[in-house]
N, C-alpha and C positions, 0 to 999 in steps of 0.2 A: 337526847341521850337516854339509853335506858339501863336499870339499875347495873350494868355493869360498867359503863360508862363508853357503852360503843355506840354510835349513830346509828338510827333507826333508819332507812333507805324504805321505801316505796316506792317500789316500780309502778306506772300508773301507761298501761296501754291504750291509745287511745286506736281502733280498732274501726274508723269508719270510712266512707269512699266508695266509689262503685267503682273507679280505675279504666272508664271510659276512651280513654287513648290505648288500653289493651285489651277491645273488643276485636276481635271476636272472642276471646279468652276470655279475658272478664268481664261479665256482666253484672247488674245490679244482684241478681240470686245469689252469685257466687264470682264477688268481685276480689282482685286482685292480690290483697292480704292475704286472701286462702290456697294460692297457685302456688305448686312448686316452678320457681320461675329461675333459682337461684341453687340448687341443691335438693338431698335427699326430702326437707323440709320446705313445709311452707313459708313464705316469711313472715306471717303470725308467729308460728310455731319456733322460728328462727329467732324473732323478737325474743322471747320468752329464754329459748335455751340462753341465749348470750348472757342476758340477765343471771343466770344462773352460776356463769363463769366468774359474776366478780363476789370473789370471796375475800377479799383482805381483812386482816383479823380485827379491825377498828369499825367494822359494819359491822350491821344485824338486817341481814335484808328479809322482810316481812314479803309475806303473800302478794300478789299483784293485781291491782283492782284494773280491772277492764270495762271501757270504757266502749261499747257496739251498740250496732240497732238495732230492736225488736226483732226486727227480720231475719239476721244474721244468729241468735241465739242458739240454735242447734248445730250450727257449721261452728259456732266458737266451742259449743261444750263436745262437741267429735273430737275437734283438733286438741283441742285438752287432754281428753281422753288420751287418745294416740299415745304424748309423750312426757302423759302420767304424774299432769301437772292439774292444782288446783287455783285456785283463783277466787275474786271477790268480784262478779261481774253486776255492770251495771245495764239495764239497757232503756236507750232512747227511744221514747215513739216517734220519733222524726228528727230528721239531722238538723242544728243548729251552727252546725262547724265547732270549731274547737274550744272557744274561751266558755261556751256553758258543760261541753265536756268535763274540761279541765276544774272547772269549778265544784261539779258535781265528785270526781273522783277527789281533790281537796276538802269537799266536806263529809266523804267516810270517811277519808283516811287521818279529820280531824276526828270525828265519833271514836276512834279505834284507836291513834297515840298520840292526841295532841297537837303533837306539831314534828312530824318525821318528814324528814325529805324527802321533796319527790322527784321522780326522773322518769319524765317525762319522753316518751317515745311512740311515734308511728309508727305501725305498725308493718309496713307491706318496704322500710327498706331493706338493701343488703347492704351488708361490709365484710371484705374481704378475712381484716385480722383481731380476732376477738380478743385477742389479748391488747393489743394495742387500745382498741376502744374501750376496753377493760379500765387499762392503767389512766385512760382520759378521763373517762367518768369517777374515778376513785379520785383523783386532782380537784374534778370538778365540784362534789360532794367535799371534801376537807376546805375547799375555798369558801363553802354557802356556810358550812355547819359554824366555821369561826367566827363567820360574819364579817370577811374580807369584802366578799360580794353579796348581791342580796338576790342577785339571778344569773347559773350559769348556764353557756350554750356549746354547741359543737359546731367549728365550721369549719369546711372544708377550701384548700388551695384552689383554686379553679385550673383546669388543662385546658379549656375550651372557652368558645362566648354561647353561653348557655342562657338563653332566654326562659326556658321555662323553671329557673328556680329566683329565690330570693338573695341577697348576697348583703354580707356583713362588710359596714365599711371598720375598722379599730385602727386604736391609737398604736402604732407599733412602737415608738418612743416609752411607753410603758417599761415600768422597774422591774416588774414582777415577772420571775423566771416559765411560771407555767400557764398565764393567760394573758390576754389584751385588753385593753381597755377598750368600748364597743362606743364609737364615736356615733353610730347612727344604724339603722334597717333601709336597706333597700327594695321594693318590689319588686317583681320580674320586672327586667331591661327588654327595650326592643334592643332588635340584635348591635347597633353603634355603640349602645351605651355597656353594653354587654363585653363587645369589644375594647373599650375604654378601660373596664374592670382590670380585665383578664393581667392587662398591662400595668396595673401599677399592684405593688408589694402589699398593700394594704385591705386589699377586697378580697372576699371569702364567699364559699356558697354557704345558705343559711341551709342547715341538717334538721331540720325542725327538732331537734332534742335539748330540750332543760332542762338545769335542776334547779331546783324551788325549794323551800319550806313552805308547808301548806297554808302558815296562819299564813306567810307574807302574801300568797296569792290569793285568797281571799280577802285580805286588808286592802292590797292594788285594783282588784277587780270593783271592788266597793268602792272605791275611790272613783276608777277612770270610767265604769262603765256601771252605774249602781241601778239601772232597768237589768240587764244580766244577772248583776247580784243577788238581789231581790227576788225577783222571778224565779233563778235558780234555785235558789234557796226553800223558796215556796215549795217548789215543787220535790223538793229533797224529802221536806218535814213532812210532806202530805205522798210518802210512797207507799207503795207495797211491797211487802216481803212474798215472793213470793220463791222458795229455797227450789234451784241453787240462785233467782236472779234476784235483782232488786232493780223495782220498778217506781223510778217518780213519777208522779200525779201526771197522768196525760191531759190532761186539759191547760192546769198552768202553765205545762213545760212550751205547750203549743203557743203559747204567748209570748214567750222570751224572745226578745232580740237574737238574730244572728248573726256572730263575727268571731274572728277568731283570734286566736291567742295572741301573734303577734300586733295587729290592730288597736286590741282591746290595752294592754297592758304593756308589751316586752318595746314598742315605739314609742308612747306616753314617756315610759321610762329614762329614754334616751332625750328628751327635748324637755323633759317638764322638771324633773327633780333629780338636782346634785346626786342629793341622799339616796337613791337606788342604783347605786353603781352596781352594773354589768361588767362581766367577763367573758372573753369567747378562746376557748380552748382548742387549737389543732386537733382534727385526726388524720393523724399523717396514713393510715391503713385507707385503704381503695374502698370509694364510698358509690354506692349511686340509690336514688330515690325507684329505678324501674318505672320512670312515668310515661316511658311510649317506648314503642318496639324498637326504634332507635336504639336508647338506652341497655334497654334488655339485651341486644345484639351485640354491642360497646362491652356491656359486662361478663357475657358467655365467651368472648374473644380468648380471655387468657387462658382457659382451658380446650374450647371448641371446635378455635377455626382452623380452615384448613389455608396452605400455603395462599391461596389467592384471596384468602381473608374472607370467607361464607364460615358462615354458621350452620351446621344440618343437624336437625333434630325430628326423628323421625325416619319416615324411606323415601330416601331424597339420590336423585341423580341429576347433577352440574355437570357441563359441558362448554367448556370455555366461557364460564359464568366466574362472576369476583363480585365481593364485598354484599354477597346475598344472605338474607338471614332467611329461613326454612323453618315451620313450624310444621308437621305434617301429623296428622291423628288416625284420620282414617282411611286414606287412600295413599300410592304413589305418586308423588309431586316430582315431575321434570322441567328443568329448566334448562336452556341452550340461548347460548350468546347475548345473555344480560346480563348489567349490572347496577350494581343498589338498589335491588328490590325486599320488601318487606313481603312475605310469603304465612300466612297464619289459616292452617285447615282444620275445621272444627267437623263434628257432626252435623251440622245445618250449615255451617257458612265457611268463606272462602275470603278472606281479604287478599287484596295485593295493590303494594303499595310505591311510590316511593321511599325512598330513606328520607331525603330532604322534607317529607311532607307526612313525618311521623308523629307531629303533635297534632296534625289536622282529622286523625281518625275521629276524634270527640264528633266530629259532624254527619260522618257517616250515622252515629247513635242518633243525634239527633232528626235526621233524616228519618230515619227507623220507626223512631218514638213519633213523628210528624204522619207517618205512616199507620199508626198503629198496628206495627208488625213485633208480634212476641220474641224477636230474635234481640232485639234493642237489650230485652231483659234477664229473657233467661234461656237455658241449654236445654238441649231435648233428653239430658240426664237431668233428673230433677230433685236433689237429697229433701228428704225428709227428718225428722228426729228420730224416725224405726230404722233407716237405710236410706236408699236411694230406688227411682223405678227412670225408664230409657224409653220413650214411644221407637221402636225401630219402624214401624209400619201402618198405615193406613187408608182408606176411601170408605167409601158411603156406607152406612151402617158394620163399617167393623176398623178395632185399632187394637194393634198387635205390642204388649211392650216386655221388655225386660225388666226383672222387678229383682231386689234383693234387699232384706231383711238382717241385718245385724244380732246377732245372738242372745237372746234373752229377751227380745223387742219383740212387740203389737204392734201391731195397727190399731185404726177406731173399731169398736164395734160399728157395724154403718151398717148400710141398706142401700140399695138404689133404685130408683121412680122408673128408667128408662135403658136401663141397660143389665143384660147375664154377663156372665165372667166364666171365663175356662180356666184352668189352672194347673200344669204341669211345671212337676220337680224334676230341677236339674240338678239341683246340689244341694245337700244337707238334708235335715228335717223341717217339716212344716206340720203345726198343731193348724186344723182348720173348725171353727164355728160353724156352722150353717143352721140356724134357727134353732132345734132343740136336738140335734146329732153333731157331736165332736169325734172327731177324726186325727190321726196319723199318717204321713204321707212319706214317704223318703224318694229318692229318687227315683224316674221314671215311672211315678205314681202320678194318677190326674184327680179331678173334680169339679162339680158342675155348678155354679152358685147363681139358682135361677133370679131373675129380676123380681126384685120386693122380698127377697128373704136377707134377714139378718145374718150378718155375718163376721166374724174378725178373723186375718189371721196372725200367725205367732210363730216365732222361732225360738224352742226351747233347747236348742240344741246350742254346741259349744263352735262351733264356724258359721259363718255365713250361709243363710238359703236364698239359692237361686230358683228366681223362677221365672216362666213365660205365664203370662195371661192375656187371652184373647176375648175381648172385650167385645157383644153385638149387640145392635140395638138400635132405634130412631133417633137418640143424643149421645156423644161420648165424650162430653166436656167433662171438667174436674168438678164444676158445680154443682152436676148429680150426685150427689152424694149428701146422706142425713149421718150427722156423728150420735150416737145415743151412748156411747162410754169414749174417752181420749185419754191413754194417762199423759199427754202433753200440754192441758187446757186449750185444744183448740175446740169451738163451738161445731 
């Protein structure tokens, strides 16, 4: 509580995943939390707004510590940016999964109030009615804060036998009007057991969101898992500030066990001690996690399909085609006399799929990666913290890309060993370096930045600079490149 006597609420994003059953879309670069998959927003970005929606007058909901990995850190503070949201982020030098997450985002948000509630949220799903999940979460929060319960959750009714989530069994005999008592955790069912579920009253999909008080999950995590604790913890005390992130000790963090949330603590719970009674809260609003194109297809329905049940997004022509989902980017996708196919066109790649066999794309990545083919990972648009640059074109000693610069943004000063640079504006202004002459450029202006001269450029202008640069030379990998100023700390 805080002096006014209203609950302190922390939102605590946790923000990681590469969403590998939605490659070709998402990849590790730019994995599936940052996709608009589900609306105008992405569902990061979605996460966030909803948070914003629950305002009942017995909260006080504080800032949102986020919880990503190193890598991801300029794709979170963009999408921030966008919809003019601040945060307390934290980032991972390498994923753990979720109980050292969770752990770390409970010991700021212990540094900061003590012991405010947290509410706990992945970040990459959708739900239909925010108000709905609104009013769940404000139940869920007044159940933890009394200390009715000591951990609430969201599950959802099942409509299908869904193998790829987790499912809550509860007590439905339960007194209490607004949650159940949580008899046990299930892991993903194969599909019989899955079927079994479906059919008795009592089993729910697990929505991976809790609510916690911070000390308790830190007291539990100590308890069930104290190599986690420990470790965690280490590498909390021994971070870097380094504004806007905060950085635990990479070294120690690399030592921590990994598991996650449910594993660690929310199972323990259920089988070891009375005295952590669980709750598990309906959300009666339309839920889905978006973990494979399946999914995704299932949840675009209610707005999308057409009479024969396809989904088209993009310039898609069906011809005596049903229940096809279409993802199309860059070219025209036709399709004639199929059905249940999964259809996903990127700049580099092409999936097509079955429907039935939509959890199985994880193997195509892994093929990729066994491959050592860069598509595994990342898009031939490739954001940076200045903008984003696009290779559209390439062969032997030359590669053609699209580049674009964000407003107010630099690049490195750099230099390169092995390769000149052309440079024409498309759109906006561009401030250009070139060793001891600086330049103005607006549109349909060029310049020539020979190999081995210093150089940075910049966009002081108020919209986006577009540019092409054609790049020649004996190497034209990204590792030619020397930084000698970064205002992002890259070496």
């Amino acid at each position: 509580m805080n002096e006014e006597g209203k609950t302190l609420v922390v939102p605590v994003i946790l923000c990681g995943g590469s969403g590998t059953r939605l490659w070709p879309l998402s990849r590790e670069s730019y994995p599936k939390q940052f996709l608009k998959l589900a609306g105008a927003h992405s569902l990061f970005q979605q996460t966030l707004l909803r948070i914003k929606s629950l305002t009942q007058a017995d909260l006080t909901i504080q800032e949102p510590i986020i919880v990503t990995n190193e890598a991801h850190r300029f794709l979170v503070l963009d999408q921030l940016h966008q919809i003019d949201q601040s945060a307390e982020i934290i980032l991972e030098p390498i994923g753990k999964n979720t109980a050292p997450s969770l752990t770390l985002a409970a010991l700021k948000a212990t540094d900061l109030y003590e012991n405010g509630v947290l509410i706990v949220l992945p970040a990459d799903h959708a739900i239909n009615d925010n108000d709905d999940f609104c009013s769940t979460l404000n139940n869920a929060v007044s159940a933890v804060t009394a200390n009715k319960i000591k951990i609430g959750t969201l599950g959802i009714k099942p409509t299908y036998a869904e193998t790829g989530y987790g499912y809550i069994e509860c007590q439905i005999e339960s007194t209490e009007s607004s949650y159940h008592k949580i008899a046990r955790f299930v892991e993903k069912p194969n599909l019989k057991l899955a079927q079994q579920y479906i059919e008795q009253s009592n089993f729910y999909w697990n929505s991976g969101v809790f609510i916690i008080k911070s000390q308790f999950w830190l007291t539990a995590i100590e308890k069930f898992d104290s190599d986690i604790f420990e470790g965690t913890a280490s590498a909390w005390y021994n971070k870097k500030l380094d504004t806007p992130f905060i950085r635990p000790n990479a070294d120690l963090f690399q030592a921590i066990p990994s598991n996650s949330i449910d594993y660690t603590v929310i199972e323990p719970c259920t089988s070891t001690d009375s005295n952590y009674q669980l709750g598990m809260f309906e959300l009666a609003s339309g839920w889905s996690d978006l973990g494979t194109w399946e999914a995704v297809s299932d949840y675009q329905k209610t707005d999308n399909a057409d009479t024969d049940g396809n989904v088209w997004l993009g310039d898609v022509i069906g011809i005596d085609t049903a229940n096809c989902y279409v993802h199309a980017e860059q070219r025209l996708i036709s399709l004639l006399g199929v059905d249940d196919l999964i259809i996903v066109d990127t700049d580099d790649a092409i999936l097509i799929a079955n429907k039935s066999r939509s959890q199985d794309v994880k193997k195509i990545v892994s093929q990729l990666k066994k491959d050592k083919r860069v598509e595994a990972t990342t898009h031939q648009k490739v954001y940076r913290p200045w903008g984003w640059y696009q290779s559209i074109d390439e062969s032997e000693r030359f590669k053609v890309k699209r580049i674009c610069v964000q407003p107010k943004a630099s690049l490195s000063l750099q230099k390169h060993h092995h390769r000149a640079e052309h440079w024409v504006v498309v759109k906006g202004t561009a401030e250009v370096l070139c060793d001891d002459q600086t330049m103005l450029l607006s549109e349909n202006q060029s310049t020539y930045i020979p190999l081995g001269a210093v150089h940075r450029l910049s966009n002081p202008g108020s919209i986006p600079l577009e540019m092409i640069e054609v790049q020649s030379g004996s190497y034209l990998e990204e590792d030619d490149i020397i930084r000698l100023e970064d205002n992002y700390g890259r070496g």
